[in-house]
N, C-alpha and C positions, 0 to 999 in steps of 0.2 A: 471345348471344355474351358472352362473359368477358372483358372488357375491351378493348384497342387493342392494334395493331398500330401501327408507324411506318412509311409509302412514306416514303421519302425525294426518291423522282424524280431527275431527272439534275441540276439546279442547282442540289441544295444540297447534291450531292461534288463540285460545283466551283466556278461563277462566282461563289454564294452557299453558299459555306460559311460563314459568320458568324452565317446564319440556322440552321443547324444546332447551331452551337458555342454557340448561343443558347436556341434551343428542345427540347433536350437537359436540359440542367441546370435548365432551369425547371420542367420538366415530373416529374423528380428531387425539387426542392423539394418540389413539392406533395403527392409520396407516391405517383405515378404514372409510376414510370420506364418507356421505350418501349424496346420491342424492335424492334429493326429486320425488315420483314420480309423473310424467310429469302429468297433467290433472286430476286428482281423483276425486272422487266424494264422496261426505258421503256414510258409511259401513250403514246406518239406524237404527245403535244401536241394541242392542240385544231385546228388546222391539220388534223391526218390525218384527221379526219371529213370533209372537203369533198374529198378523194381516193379513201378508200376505207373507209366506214362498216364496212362488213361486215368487214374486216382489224383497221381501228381499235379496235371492239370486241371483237374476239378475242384482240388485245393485253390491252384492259386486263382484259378477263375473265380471262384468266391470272392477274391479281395479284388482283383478286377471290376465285377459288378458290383462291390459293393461303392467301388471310386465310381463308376459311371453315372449310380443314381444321384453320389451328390454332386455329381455335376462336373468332378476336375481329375486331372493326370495326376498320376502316382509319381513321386520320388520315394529313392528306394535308398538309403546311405548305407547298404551292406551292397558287397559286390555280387555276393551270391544271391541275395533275393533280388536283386535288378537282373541280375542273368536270369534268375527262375522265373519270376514273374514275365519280361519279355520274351523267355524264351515259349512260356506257355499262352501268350497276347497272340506270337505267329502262330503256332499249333494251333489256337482257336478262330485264327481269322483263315485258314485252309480248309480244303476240300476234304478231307479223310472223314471218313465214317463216324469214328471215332468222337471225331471233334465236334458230328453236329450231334450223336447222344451226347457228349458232356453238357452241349446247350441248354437241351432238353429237357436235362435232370437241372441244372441250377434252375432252370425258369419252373421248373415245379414246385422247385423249394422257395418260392417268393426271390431269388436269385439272376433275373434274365440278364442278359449280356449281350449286346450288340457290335463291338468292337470298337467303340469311341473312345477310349482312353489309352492315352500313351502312357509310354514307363520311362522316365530319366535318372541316371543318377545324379547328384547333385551338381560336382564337376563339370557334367554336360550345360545346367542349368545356371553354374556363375558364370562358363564363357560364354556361352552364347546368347542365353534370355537376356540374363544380367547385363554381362559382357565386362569384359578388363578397363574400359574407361570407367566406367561407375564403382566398380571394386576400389579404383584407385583415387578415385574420387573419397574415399570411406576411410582411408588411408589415416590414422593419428601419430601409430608410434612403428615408422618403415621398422623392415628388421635386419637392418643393416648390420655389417657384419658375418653376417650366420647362412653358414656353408649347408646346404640341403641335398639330400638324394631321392629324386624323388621314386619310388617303388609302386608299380601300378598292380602286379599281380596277374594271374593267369584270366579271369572273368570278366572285366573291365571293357576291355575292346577284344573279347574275341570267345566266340565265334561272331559275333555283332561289331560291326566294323563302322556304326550310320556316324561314329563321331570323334574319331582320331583313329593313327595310324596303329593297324594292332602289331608291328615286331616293334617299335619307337616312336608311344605317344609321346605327345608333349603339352599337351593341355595343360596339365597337371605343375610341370615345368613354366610354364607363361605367367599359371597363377599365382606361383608364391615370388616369382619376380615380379611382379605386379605388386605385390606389398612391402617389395626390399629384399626378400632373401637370395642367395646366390645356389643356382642348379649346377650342382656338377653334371657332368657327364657320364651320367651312372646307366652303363651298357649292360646289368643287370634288369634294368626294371621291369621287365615283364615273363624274368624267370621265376617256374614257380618254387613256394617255398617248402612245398612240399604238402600243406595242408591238415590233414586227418593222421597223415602220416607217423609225423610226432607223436600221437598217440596208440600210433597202431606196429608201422614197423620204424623204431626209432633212428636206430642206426642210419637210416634213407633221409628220413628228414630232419635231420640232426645234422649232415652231409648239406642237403639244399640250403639250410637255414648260413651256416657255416660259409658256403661260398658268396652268399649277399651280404652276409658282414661284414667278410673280410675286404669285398668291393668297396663297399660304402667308405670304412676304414683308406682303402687305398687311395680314394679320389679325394679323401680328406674333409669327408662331410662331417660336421658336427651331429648330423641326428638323419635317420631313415624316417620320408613322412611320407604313408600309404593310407590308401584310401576304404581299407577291406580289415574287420574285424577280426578274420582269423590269421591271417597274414601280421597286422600288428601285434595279434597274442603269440602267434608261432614263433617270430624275430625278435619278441621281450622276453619270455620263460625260456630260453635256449640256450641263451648267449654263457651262462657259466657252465654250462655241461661243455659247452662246443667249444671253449676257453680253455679246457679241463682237458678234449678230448686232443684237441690238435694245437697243445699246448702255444696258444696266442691269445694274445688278449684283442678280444671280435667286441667288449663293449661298448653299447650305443644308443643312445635314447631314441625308441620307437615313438612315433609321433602321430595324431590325424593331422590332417590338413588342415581340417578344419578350427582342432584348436590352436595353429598358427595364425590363419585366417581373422580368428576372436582377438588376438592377441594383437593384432597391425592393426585392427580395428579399435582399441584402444579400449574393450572388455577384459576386466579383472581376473588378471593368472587363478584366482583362487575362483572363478565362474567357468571356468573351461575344461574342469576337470584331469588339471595336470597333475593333481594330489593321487591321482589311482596309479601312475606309471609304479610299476616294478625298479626299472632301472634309474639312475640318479642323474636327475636334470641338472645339475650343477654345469657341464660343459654349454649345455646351452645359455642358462641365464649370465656367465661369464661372457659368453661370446657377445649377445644383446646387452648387456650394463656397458662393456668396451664400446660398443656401435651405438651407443647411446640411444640405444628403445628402450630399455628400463634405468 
């Protein structure tokens, strides 16, 4: 394959567009601007495999073949459509029955699919393709100062292990020292937050959200920066209920990576989309004006 392709997925043309307006222009910087790809369709969340495998797969094999025709691997910047989509790359590159109708059916639909295209998430694609020398290279305003925890989430590295450690990645960690910031030791990072939860049984993940906060809080990070859409909407809309509930104050600016990333790169706070945050960036920009990035 010749290069990436962009899925975008359905949350970051909407709830998390900041992660877009983020990992866009970074991705630019580096010399690797994304094309979106052409026509996609929702991956159907990782949800739709415990309904109907055989369907779910055929969805995401759709955006599978439609990256193979034009040529390049998919980058997925939601955690859940890189788990879905790779998780339904193996399922069609297997033996089961199953997987050679779903072939069958997308090659009828003008859709074939041979298995030539990988899935990365982006993470995967600045340490290694990239790599930390050339990030750091890219380097204008370190962000010195500014205390990080980095929060990877449940999907990331696991059940897919091909590219850091799934109880204690550290990728994620490497990277934002690479631009100047400081990683605490946040032995949370790859609990989960609970997800859907929040919306379905609150009290449970009200609970999840609450004990990653109050970690971050303890290790004395100035801001949680995670790599997964629902994970940063569940850790920003929670924080006054869970303030409220277990009378402490858990406030903290959730963050992408990648508009950290924009911001060491020396692209414009107001091009990153930090105007969407919920919670008040004030501790952060204190922390970088002191460390002299802004």
């Amino acid at each position: 394959m010749n290069g990436y392709v962009y899925y975008p997925g359905c949350s970051l043309k909407g709830s998390s567009r900041a992660y877009e307006e983020s990992i866009l222009p970074v991705f630019k910087e580096i010399g690797m601007p994304l094309q979106e790809l052409e026509d996609w369709n929702c991956c159907g969340a990782t949800a739709y495999f415990s309904v109907d495998d055989t369907m779910a797969a055929a969805v995401c094999g759709r955006n599978l073949a439609l990256a193979e025709k034009a040529g390049k691997d998919i980058i997925a910047p939601c955690a859940g459509c890189y788990l879905t989509l790779k998780k339904s790359n193996i399922f069609l590159a297997g033996s089961q029955p199953k997987a050679a109708k779903i072939l069958k059916d997308l090659k009828s639909v003008g859709c074939e699919y041979q298995g030539k295209v990988a899935v990365k998430h982006p993470l995967q694609v600045l340490s290694e393709d990239v790599g930390l020398p050339k990030i750091k290279e890219l380097v204008r305003r370190p962000l010195k100062g500014l205390k990080v925890a980095c929060y990877y989430g449940c999907q990331l590295v696991r059940p897919y292990t091909d590219f850091d450690d799934p109880d204690y990645p550290t990728k994620l960690d490497r990277l934002l020292e690479a631009v100047g910031a400081e990683s605490v030791n946040y032995s949370a990072k790859t609990r989960c937050c609970g997800g859907s939860l929040t919306g379905t049984i609150e009290e449970v993940g009200l609970r999840l959200n609450y004990i990653l906060l109050k970690e971050a809080k303890r290790k004395g990070a100035d801001a949680i920066v995670t790599i997964c859409p629902l994970c940063q909407f569940n850790l920003e809309i929670t924080q006054d209920k869970a303030g409220r509930k277990y009378k402490d104050d858990v406030a903290m600016p959730i963050l992408y990576f990648s508009q950290l990333l924009g911001l060491a790169m020396g692209i414009a706070k107001e091009d990153l989309g930090f105007s969407r945050s919920i919670v008040s960036l004030k501790p952060v920009w204190k922390k970088l004006k002191n460390g002299g990035t802004l």
